[in-house]
Structures are given as structure tokens and as C-alpha cells.
C-alpha positions as CSV (number, residue, x, y, z in Angstrom):
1,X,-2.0,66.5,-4.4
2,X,-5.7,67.5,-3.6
3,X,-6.1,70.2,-1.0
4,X,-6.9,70.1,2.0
5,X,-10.2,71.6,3.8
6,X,-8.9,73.5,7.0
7,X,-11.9,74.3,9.6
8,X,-9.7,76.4,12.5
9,X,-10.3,73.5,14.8
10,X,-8.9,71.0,12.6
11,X,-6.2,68.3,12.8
12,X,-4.4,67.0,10.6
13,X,-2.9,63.2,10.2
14,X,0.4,63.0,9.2
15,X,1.8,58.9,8.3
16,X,5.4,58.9,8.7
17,X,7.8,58.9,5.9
18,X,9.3,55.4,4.6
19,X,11.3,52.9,6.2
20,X,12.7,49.6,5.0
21,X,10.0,47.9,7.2
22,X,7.4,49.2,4.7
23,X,9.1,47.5,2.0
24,X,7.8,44.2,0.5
25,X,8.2,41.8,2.1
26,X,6.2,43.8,4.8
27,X,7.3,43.4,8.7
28,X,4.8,44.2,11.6
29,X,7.0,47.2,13.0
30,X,4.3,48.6,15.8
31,X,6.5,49.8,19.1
32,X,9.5,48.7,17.1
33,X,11.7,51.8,16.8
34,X,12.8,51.8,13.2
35,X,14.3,54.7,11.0
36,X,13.5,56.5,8.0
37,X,15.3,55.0,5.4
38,X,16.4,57.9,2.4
39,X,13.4,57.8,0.7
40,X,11.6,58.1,3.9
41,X,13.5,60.9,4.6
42,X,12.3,62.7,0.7
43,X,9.3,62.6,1.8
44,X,9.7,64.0,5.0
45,X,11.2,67.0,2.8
46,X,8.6,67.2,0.2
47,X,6.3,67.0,3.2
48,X,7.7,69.6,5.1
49,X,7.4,71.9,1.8
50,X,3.5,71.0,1.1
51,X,2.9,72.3,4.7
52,X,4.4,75.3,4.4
53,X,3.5,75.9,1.2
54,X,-0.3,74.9,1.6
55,X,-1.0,74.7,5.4
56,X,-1.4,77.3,8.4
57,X,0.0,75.0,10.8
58,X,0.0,76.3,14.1
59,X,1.3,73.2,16.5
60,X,3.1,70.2,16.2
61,X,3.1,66.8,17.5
62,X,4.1,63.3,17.0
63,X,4.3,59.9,18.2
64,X,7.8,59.2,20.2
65,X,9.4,56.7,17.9
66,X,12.1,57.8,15.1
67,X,10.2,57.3,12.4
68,X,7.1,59.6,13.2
69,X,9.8,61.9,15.5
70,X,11.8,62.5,12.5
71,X,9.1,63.1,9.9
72,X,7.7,65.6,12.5
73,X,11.3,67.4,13.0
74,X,12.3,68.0,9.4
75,X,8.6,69.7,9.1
76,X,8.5,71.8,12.5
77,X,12.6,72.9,11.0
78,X,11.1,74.1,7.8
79,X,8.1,75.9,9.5
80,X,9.9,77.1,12.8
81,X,7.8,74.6,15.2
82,X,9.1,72.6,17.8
83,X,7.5,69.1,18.3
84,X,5.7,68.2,20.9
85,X,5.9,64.2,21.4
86,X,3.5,62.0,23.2
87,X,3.8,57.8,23.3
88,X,-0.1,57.6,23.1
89,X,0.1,58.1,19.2
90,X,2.4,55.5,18.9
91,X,1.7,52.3,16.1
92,X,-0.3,49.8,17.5
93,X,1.7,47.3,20.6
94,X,2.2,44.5,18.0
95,X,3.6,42.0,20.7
96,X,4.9,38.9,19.7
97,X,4.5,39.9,15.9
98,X,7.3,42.9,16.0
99,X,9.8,42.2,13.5
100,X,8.4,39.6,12.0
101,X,7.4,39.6,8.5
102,X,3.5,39.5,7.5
103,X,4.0,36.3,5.2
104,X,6.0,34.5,7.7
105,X,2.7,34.9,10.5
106,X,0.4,34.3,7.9
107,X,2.1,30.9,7.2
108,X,2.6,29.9,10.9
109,X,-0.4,31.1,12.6
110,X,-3.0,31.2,9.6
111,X,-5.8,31.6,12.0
112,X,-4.7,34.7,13.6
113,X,-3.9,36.3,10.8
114,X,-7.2,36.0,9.3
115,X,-8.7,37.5,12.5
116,X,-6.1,40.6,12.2
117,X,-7.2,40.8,8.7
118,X,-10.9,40.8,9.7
119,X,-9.6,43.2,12.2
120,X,-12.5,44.6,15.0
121,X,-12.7,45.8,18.5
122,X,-11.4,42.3,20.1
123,X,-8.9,41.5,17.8
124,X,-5.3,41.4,20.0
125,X,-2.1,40.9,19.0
126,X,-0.6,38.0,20.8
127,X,1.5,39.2,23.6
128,X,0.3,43.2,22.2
129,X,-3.0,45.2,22.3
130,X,-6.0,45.0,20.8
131,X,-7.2,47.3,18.1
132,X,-9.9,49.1,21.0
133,X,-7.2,49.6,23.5
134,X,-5.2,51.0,20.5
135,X,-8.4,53.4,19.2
136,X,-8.6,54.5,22.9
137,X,-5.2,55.6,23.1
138,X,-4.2,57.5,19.9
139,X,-8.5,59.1,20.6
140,X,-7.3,60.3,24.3
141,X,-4.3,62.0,23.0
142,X,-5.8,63.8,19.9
143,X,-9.1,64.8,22.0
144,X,-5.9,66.2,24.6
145,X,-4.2,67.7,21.3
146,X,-7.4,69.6,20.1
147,X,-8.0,70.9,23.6
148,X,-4.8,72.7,24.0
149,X,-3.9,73.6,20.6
150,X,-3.0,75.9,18.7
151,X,-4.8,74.4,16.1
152,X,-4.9,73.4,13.2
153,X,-2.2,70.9,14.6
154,X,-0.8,68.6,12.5
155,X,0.4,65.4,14.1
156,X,2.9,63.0,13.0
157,X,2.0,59.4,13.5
158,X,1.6,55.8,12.3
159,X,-0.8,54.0,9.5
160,X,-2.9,52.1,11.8
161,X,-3.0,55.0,14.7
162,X,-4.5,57.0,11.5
163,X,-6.7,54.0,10.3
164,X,-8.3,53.9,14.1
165,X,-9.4,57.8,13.8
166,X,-10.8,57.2,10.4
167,X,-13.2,54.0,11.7
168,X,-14.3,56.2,14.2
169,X,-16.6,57.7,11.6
170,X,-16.7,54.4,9.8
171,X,-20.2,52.9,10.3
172,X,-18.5,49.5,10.6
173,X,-16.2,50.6,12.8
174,X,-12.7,49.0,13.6
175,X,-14.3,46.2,11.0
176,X,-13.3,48.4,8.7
177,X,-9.8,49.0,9.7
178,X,-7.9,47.9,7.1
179,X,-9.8,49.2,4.1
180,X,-8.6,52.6,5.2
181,X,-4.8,53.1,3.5
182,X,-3.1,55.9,4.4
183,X,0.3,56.6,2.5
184,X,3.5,57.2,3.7
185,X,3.8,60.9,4.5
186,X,-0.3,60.9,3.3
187,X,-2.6,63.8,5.2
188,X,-5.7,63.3,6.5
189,X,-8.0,65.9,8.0
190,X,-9.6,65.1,11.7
């Protein structure tokens, strides 16, 4: 695993470990409060150990649901943080599309699902948010994050609350939403 640069104001974006929602066939899981599955929870082991090993982690914080909660735990146990959670770095408000499985929507609704995979500023989910009002959110609560420190904080979150931060730097913008992949348990620097 390549190292990461640490500037003393940094943060650092951590994607949840595994659940069986990430499994082919994928399922739009957004608020959707699913658990790490056991492979899910590895990672959020061998995660925990590359951060202490490797990082100078000074604060910790995650999005409220069990998947990013849990990830965050099992690393703030092995490095002796607690975990400070806040709702605004939850997953994107999927609406109508939570639980259901990608193919399935891209079969019955062909037209949106293009759009989502187009992705941009307007797109909305049906009944859920759009991808600014996401952006905005997950921004707010870093930008609060970074202000209070201790940094470097690393904070436990979601793929698509990851992929907003990195279009922020993205010339395209939230155009280029999905053409950022983040793994699960993957860090990037912020």
C-alpha cells in the first residue's frame, strides 16, 4: 500500500469496510443502515493496523451509520481514540432507490439511471438528494472537522461522500463523480 503524504492540517478519507450490499449484484444502500459483513469487518482490522502502524492520527470521526461507525470503532480501539460521529458524512439520501439493486433500476427506470451515471450537480435521486445538496453536506462537516481538530483526523465515511470531496478539485466537477473509486477501507488524503 502506497504511503500516505501527511501535511499537519490534513484529513484523511476513510471508505468503510465491506458489507454484503457491496457485493455483486450491487444495491443502492445510501441512509440504509447496513452492517459490516466478516470480510468487512478484516478490513476494518487490517485498517486499524495500517493506521497505527503508518499514521499520526490525532482525532477521529465518522458518519453515524454501522457500517462507517464500526469501521471507525475497531480503529479509534486499536489507537486509543474515541469516535466522534456526525450524520452530515453520511452516504448520499438515495430515496426511493434504497435497497434496491443497481440492475433492477437500470431495467425499470433506464432514463434515470443514465442521468445518475452521467451524475452532476442536478442529478437527484427520486424521493432522495441531489449530488450538490450531498457535496454541501459531507463539505460543511469536514470544513467543521478541520476547524476543530486535532488534525490529522481521519474520518470514516462512505464511497460517494469520498467521491464528492475528490470532484471538488476535479475540473469537471460532480461530472466526474463516478470516475473516482475509492475502495472499501481505501484512504484518501484531503
Amino acid at each position: 500500500m502506497e504511503a500516505l503524504p501527511l501535511t499537519p492540517g490534513a484529513l484523511l478519507l476513510a471508505r468503510h469496510g465491506q458489507t454484503d450490499d457491496n457485493l455483486e449484484p450491487l444495491r443502492a444502500q445510501g441512509f440504509r443502515d447496513t452492517p459490516l459483513n466478516a470480510v468487512g469487518l478484516a478490513q476494518a482490522r487490517a485498517l486499524a493496523e495500517r493506521v497505527a502502524r503508518e499514521l499520526d492520527v490525532r482525532s477521529l470521526w465518522s458518519s453515524d451509520l454501522s457500517r462507517a461507525a464500526t469501521t471507525a470503532r475497531v480503529v479509534g480501539e486499536r489507537i486509543g481514540l474515541e469516535v466522534a460521529l456526525d450524520e452530515r458524512l453520511r452516504e448520499g439520501n438515495r430515496g426511493d432507490w434504497e435497497g434496491r439493486l443497481f440492475t433492477e433500476i437500470a431495467a425499470t427506470e433506464p432514463d434515470l439511471y443514465a442521468a445518475w451515471l452521467r451524475g452532476g450537480a442536478g442529478f437527484r435521486f427520486p424521493g432522495g438528494e441531489s449530488l450538490q445538496e450531498h457535496s454541501d453536506r459531507v463539505w460543511e462537516a469536514l470544513q467543521e472537522i478541520r476547524a476543530q481538530g486535532p488534525l490529522p483526523a481521519m474520518v470514516v465515511c462512505h464511497r460517494g461522500s469520498i467521491r464528492t470531496v475528490l470532484c471538488r478539485s476535479d475540473p469537471r466537477g460532480l461530472d466526474a463523480f463516478h470516475d473516482h473509486d475509492v475502495p472499501n477501507t481505501g484512504v484518501v488524503v484531503c
